[in-house]
TIGUZA-586757 format. One line per field, with one value per residue (C-alpha): x, y, z. Coordinates in Angstrom, 3 decimals. Layout:
N
xx: c(X/...)
yy: c(Y/...)
zz: c(Z/...)
//
This chain:
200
xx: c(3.602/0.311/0.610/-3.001/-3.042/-2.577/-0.186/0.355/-2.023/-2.120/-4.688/-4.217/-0.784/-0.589/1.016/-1.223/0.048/-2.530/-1.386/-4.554/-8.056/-8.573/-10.376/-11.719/-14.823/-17.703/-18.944/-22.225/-20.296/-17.035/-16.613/-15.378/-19.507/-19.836/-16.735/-13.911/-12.106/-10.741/-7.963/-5.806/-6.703/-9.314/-9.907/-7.817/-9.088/-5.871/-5.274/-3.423/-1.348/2.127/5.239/7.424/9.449/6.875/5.905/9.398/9.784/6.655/7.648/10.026/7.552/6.765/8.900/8.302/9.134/5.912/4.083/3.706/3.170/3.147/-0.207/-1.177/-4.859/-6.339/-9.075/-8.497/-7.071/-3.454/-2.452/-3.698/-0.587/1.461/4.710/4.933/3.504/6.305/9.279/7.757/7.235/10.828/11.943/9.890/11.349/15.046/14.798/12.250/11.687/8.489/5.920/3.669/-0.009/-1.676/-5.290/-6.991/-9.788/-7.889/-8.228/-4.562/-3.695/-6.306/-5.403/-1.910/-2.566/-0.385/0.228/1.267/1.035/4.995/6.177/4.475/7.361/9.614/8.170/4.718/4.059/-0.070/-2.278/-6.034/-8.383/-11.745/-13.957/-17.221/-19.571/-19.976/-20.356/-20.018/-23.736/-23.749/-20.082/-20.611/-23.566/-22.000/-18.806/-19.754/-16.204/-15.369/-14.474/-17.486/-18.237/-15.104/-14.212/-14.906/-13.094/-10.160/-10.392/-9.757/-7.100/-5.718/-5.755/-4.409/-1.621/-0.470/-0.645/2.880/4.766/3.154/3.223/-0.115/-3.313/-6.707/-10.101/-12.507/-16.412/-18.196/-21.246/-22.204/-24.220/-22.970/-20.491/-19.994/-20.215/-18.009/-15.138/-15.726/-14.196/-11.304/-10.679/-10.750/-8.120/-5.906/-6.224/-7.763/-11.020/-12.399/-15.413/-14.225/-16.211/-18.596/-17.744/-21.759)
yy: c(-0.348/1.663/4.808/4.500/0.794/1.029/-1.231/0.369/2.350/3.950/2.756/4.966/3.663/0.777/0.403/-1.832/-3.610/-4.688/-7.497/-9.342/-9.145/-12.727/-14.199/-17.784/-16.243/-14.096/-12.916/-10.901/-8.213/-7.516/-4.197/-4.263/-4.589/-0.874/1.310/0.814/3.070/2.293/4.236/6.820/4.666/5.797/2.477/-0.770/-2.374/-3.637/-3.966/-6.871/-8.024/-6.119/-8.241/-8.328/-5.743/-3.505/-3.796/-3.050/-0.155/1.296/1.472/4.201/6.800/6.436/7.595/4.096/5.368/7.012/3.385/0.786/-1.774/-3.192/-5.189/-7.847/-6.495/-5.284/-6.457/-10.087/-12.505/-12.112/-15.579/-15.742/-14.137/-16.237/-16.323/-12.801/-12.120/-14.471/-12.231/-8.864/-9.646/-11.172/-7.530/-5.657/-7.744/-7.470/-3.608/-2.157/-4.574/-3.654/-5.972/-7.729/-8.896/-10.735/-10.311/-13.653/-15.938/-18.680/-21.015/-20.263/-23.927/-24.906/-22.340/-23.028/-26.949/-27.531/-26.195/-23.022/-22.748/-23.595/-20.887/-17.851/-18.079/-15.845/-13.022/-12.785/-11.422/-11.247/-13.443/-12.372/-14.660/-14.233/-16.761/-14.851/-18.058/-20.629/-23.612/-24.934/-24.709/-20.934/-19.908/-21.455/-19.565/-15.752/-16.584/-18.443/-19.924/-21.905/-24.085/-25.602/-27.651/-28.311/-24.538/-24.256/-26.831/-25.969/-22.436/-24.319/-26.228/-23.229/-21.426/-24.581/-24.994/-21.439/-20.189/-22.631/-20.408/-16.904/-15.026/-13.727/-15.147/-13.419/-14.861/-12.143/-12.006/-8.851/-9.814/-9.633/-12.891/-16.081/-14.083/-16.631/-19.876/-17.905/-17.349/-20.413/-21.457/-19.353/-20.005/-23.724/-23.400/-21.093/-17.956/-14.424/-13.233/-10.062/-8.606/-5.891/-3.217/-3.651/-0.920/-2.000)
zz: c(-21.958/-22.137/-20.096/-18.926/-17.432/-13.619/-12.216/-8.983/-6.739/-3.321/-0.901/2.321/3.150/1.123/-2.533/-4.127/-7.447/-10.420/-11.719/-13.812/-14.328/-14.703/-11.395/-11.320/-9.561/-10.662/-6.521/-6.353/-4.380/-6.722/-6.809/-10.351/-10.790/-9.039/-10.458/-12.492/-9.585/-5.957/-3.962/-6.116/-9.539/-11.957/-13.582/-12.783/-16.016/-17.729/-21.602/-21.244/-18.140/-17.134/-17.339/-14.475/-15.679/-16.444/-12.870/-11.410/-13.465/-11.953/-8.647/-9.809/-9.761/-6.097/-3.255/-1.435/2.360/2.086/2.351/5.462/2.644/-0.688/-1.370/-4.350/-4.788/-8.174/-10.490/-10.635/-8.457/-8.232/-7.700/-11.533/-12.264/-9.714/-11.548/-11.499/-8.430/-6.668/-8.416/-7.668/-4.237/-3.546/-5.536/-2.691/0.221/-1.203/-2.509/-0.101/3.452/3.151/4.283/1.884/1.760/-1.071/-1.389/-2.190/-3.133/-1.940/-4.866/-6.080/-5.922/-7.755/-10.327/-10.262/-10.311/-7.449/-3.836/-3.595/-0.061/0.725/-2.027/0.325/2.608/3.073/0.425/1.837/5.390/5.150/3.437/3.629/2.202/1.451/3.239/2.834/4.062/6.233/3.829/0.611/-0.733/0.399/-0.585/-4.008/-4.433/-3.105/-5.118/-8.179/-8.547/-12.091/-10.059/-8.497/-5.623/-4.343/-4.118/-0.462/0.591/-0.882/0.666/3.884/2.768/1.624/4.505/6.551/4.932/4.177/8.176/8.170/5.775/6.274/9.750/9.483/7.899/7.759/6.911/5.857/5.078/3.605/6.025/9.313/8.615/9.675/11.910/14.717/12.191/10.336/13.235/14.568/11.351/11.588/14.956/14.099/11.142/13.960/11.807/12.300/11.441/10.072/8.095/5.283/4.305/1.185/-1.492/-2.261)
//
């Protein structure tokens, strides 16, 4: 393993874990644009991506009672990395209890090819998805997924179907813009709402 790729970082009192830079989006508000740093990690940019054992091994140099939990957030989109993802978290849950949050886009089925939705339960406590607009047109043109059009829409289905296997699901915008049309959204779907901070 190189000794300078960051796998796992503190953020306040979360262990975040760096698992890919791949993303299937290009947003116009990635922080990856602005620094190569966030939290404890001077650059997140990985030389290729850490194998689950890699991973495992690096939560040996953190005392873990120190953290209220373990988060999926790093350069990419972690669902990218789903196979691995899946392990480590089931690792945390069975080594640690801690709780878990994944970080999303919410296009992980679409990555995957399938729905992932059902295989969050039981080793993910939080997902937060990134909603970041209103509708399709505007969402499309913020995120700039690969995946086009249908990208939006499959955000929602995403975050319909996951609120069945995860206790707690957050929609989040980096805007105050759209604020009500965007909770109205998330109040439709029966999830929470919340805008993040913009590193910008």
């Amino acid at each position: 393993m190189n000794k300078d790729m960051t796998i796992l970082y503190r953020v306040h009192h979360g262990l975040y874990v760096n698992l890919t830079n791949r993303c299937s989006c290009a947003c116009t508000f990635c922080v990856r644009g602005l620094s190569d740093s966030v939290g404890e990690a001077e650059s997140l940019w990985l030389s290729r991506e850490p194998t689950y054992e890699e991973v495992i091994a690096a939560f040996g140099g953190f005392d873990m009672g120190q953290f209220n939990e373990v988060v999926f957030c790093g350069f990419g989109e972690p669902t990218e990395a789903w196979g691995t993802l899946m392990r480590v978290a089931r690792y945390v849950k069975e080594t640690f209890g801690l709780p878990t949050r994944v970080n999303t886009n919410g296009l992980g089925s679409l990555i995957c090819g399938r729905d992932i939705a059902p295989e969050f339960e039981g080793i993910i406590d939080t997902a937060s998805i990134s909603l970041n607009a209103p509708d399709a047109k505007t969402y499309q043109k913020i995120v700039r997924s690969s995946f086009g059009d249908k990208s939006f829409d499959a955000v929602m289905d995403f975050a319909r179907e996951v609120k069945h296997y995860v206790p707690n699901v957050v929609m989040t915008t980096i805007s105050h813009e759209d604020e009500e049309k965007c909770r109205a959204i998330c109040e439709k779907l029966g999830v929470r709402y919340r805008i993040r901070a913009w590193a910008g």
